[in-house]
Every structure is written in C-alpha cells, then in structure tokens.
C-alpha positions in Angstrom: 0.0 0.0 0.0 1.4 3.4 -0.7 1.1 6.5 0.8 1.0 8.1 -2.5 -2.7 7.1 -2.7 -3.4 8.0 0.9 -2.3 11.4 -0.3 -3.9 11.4 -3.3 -7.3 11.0 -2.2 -7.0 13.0 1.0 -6.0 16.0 -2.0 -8.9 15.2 -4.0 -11.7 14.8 -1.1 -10.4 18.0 0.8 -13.0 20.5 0.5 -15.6 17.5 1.1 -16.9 18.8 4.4 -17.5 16.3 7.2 -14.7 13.7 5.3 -12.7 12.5 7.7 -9.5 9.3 7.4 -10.0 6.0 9.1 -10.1 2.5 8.4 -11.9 0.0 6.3 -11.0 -4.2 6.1 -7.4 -2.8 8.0 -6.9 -0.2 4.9 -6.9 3.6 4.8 -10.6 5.0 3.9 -12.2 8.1 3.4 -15.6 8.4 5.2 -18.5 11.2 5.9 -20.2 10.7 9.1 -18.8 7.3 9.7 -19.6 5.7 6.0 -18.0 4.6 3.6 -16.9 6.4 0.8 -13.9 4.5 -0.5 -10.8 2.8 0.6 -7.6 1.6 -0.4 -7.7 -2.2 -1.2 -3.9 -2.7 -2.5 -1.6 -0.7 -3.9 -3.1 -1.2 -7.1 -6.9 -1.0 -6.4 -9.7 1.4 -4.9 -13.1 0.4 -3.3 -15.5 3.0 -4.0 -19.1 3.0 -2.6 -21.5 3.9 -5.5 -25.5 2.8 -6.0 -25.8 -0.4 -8.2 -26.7 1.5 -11.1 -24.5 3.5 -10.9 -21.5 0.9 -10.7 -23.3 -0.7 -13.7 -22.6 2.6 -15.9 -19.3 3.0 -14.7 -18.3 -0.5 -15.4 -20.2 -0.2 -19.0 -18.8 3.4 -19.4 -15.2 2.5 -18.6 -14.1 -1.0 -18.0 -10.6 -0.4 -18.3 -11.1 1.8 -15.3 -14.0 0.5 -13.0 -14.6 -3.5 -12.7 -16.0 -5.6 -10.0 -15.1 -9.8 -8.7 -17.4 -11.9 -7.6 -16.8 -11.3 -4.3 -18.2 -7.5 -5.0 -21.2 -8.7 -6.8 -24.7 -7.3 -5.9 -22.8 -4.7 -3.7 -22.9 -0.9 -3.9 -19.0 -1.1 -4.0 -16.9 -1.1 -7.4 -13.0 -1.9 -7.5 -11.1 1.2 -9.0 -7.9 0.6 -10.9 -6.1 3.6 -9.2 -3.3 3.7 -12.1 -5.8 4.1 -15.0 -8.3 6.9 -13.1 -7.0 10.2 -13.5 -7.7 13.4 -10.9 -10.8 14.8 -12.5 -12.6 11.7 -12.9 -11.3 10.2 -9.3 -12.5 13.5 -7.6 -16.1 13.4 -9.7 -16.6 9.7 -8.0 -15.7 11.5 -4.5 -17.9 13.5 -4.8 -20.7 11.3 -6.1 -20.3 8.9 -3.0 -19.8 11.8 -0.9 -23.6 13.4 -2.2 -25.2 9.9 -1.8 -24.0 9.3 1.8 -23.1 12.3 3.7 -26.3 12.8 6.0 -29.0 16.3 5.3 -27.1 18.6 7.6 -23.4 18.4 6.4 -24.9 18.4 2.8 -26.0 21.6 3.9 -22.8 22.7 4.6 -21.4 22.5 1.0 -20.7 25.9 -0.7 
C-alpha cells in the first residue's frame, strides 16, 4: 500500500466537508459521518461506494477503469484501478459517494 494514494485521495476529497480518514477491512478509507466512501484495497486498487446502477454505468462506461469480482457482486462497492483513473474523474466519484452518503445537515454545509 502506498502512501501516495493516501495522499492522493485525502487531496482530491479536501474541500468534502464532514470527510474524515479511518479504516476500512485494516486499509486507509475516506468516510463522511462514519460511511464509507472509498478505501484503499492494495496498492493497485480502490473500493469505492457507488448505487448499483451506478456501478453498472461505470463498469459499461469505462471497464478499463471501473470492474467488480465476484466477491463485490450485488454490492454498492466497485473496485477502482487507481493507475488508470485520472484526478478529475477520481475527484467526480468522491464526490458522487460523498452526495449519496453524507447525512442532510453536512450536505448543507457545502458551498
């Protein structure tokens, strides 16, 4: 696991209000009021929380990015292949998981 990704996402999920580190399965994670929003699986791949629809689009839209195992199936959690996912498109999914799961009242607090 590198720290290049912790820093990476920490970067890209700063202005998130309410996001705050922790731990996931024993990996790094970002979270909003105690979920989920994604977490570092390996060195290689991100977990990222996303509706099931959702992680059927992204998987359609861009398998070389977004994929899921067996073991993710019929979960509102893709795998992320962190090398192929640039900033913009990294931060966009941050923020999408952040929207779906941060509660009302630190929604609120978004400029």
């Amino acid at each position: 696991m590198t720290t290049t990704r912790c820093w990476r996402l920490l970067r890209l999920a700063g202005d998130l209000p309410g996001t705050e580190t922790g731990t996931s399965y024993g990996t790094p994670a970002l979270k909003v009021a105690g979920k989920l929003l994604m977490r570092i699986k390996d060195a290689d791949t991100l977990v990222l929380m996303a509706p099931l629809d959702e992680k059927e689009r992204l998987i359609e839209m861009a398998p070389a990015i977004y994929y899921e195992t067996d073991h993710y199936r019929g979960w509102p959690a893709l795998l992320v292949r962190a090398a192929e996912i640039d900033d913009t498109e990294l931060r966009q999914r941050l923020d999408d998981a952040w929207t779906a799961r941060a509660p009302a009242k630190i929604r609120k607090l978004r400029a």
